[in-house]
Backbone as CSV, one residue per row, in Angstrom:
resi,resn,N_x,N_y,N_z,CA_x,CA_y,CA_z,C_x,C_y,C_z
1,UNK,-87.641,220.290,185.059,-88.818,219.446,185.114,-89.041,218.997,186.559
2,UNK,-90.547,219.208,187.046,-90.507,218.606,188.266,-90.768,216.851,188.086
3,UNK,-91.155,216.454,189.600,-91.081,215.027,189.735,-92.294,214.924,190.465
4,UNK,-93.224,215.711,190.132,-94.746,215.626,190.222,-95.191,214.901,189.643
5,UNK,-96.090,213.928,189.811,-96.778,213.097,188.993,-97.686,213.662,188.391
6,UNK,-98.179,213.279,187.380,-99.227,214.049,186.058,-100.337,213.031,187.091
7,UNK,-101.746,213.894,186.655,-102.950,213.896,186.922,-103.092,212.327,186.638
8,UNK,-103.095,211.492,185.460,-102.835,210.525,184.846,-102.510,209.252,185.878
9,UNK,-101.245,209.410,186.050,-100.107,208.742,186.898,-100.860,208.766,188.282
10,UNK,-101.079,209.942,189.026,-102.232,209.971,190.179,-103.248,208.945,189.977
11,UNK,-104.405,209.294,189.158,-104.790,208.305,189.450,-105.172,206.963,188.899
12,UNK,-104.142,206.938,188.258,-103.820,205.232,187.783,-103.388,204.776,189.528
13,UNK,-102.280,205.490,190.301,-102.301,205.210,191.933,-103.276,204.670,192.692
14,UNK,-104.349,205.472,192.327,-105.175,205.503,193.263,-106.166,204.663,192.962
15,UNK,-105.929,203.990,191.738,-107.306,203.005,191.139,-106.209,201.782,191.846
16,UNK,-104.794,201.701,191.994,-104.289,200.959,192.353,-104.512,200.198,193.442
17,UNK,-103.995,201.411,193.971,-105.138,201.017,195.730,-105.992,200.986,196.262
18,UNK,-107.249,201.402,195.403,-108.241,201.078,196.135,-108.394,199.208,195.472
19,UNK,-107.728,198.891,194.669,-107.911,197.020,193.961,-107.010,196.836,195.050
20,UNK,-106.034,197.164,196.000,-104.969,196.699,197.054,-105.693,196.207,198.148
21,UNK,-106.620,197.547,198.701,-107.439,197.724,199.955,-108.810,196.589,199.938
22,UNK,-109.021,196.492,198.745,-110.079,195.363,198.793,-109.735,193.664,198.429
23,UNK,-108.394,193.776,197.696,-108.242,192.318,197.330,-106.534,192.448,197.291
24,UNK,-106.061,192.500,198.267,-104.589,192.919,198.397,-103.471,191.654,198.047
25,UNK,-103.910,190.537,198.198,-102.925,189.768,197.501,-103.357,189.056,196.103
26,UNK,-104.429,189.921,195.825,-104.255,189.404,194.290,-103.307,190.390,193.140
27,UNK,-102.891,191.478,194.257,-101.854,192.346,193.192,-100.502,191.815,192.757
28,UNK,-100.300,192.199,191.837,-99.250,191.322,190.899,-97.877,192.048,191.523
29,UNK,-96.308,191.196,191.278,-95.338,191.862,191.703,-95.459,193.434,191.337
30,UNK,-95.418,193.345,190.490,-94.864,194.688,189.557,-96.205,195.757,190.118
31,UNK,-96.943,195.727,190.502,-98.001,196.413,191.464,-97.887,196.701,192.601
32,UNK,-97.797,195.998,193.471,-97.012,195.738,194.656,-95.701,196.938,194.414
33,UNK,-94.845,196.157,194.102,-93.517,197.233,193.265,-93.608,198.876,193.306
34,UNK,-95.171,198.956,192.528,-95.103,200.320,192.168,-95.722,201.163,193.260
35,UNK,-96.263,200.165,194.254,-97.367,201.444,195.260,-95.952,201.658,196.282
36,UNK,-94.876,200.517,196.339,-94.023,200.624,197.796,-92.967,201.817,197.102
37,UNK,-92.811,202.260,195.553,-91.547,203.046,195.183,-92.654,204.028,195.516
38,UNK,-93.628,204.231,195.150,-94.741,205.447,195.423,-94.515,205.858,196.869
39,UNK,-94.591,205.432,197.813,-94.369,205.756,199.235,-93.042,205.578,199.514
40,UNK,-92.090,205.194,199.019,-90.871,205.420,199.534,-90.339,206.779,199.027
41,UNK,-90.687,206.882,197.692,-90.775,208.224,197.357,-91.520,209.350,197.615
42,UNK,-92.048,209.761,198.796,-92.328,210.519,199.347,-91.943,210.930,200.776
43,UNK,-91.285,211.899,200.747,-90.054,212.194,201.600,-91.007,213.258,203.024
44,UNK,-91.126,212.955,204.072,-91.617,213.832,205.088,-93.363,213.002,205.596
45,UNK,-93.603,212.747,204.147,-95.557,212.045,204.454,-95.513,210.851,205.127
46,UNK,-94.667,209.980,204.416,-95.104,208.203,204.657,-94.659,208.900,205.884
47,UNK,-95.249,207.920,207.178,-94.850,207.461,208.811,-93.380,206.537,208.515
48,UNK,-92.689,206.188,209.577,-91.378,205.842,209.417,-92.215,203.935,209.413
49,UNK,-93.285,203.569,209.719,-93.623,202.434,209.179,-93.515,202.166,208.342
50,UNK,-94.472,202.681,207.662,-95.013,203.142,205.885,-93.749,203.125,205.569
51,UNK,-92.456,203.589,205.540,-90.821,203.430,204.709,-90.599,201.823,204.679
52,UNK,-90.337,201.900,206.256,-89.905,200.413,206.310,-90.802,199.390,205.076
53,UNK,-92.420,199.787,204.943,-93.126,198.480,205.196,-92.289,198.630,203.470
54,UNK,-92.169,200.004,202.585,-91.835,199.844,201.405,-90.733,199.314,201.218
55,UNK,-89.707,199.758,201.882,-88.290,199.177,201.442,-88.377,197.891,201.225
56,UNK,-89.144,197.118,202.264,-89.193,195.415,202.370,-89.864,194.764,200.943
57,UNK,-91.211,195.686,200.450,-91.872,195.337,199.208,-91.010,195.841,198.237
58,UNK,-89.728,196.483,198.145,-89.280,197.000,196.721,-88.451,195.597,196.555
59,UNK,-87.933,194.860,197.777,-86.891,193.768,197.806,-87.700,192.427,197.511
60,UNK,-88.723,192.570,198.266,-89.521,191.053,198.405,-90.627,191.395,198.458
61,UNK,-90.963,191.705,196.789,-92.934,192.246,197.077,-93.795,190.725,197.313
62,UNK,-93.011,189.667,197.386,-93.896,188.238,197.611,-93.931,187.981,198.989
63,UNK,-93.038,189.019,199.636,-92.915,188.669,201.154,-93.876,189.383,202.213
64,UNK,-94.182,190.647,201.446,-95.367,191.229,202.161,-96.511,190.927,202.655
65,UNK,-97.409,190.942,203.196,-98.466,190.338,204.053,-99.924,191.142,203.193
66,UNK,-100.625,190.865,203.355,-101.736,191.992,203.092,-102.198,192.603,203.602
67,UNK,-102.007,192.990,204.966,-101.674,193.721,206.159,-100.819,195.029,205.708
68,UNK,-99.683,194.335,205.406,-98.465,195.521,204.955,-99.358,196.355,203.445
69,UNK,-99.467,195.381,202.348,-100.046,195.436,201.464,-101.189,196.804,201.528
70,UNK,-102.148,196.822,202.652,-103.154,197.170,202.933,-102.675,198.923,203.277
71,UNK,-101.544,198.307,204.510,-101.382,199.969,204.831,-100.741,200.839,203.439
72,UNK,-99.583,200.076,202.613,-99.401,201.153,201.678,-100.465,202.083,200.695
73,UNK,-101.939,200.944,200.417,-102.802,201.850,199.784,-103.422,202.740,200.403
74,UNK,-103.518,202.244,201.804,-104.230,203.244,202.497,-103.499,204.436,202.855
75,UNK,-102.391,204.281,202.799,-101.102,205.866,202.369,-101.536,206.846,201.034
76,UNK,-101.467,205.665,199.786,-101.626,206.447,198.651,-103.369,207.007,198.984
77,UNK,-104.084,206.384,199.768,-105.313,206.566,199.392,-105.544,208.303,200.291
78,UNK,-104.796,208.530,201.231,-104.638,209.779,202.733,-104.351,210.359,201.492
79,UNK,-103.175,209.731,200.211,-102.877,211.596,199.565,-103.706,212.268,199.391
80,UNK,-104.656,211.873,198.431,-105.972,212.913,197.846,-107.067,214.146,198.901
81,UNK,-106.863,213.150,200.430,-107.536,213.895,201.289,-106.692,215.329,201.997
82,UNK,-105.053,215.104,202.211,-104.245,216.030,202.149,-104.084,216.801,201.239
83,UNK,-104.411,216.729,200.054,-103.870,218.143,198.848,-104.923,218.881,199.032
């Protein structure tokens, strides 16, 4: 089995972040949570920012900024234009 995300899972992502990119601290932990395992889990794409900014949101998604917040959707948001 791969570890491709289903079509589904995509873009439930991507509805994620674009609610990040426009209203970024109204996302809930567990949101937050899921866009920073999304980019940490991607091995070669995220920038060595983009890691850092996740590792910090998988530990302390209340500690993130909406700044930080901002760049991870705008990561998930680059996937769709790369495939």
């Amino acid at each position: 089995m791969t570890d491709k995300p289903t079509a589904a899972a995509r873009e439930h992502m991507h509805k994620l972040a674009d609610k990040g990119l426009k209203e970024p601290k109204l996302l809930q932990k567990e949101e937050v949570i899921a866009l920073a395992e999304h980019v940490a889990g991607e091995h070669g794409r995220a920038s060595g920012t983009e890691h850092e900014i996740a590792k910090k949101a998988k530990h302390n998604p209340e500690g993130v900024t909406a700044a930080e917040i901002q760049a991870l959707c705008a990561h998930v948001k680059g996937e769709r234009t790369a495939r």
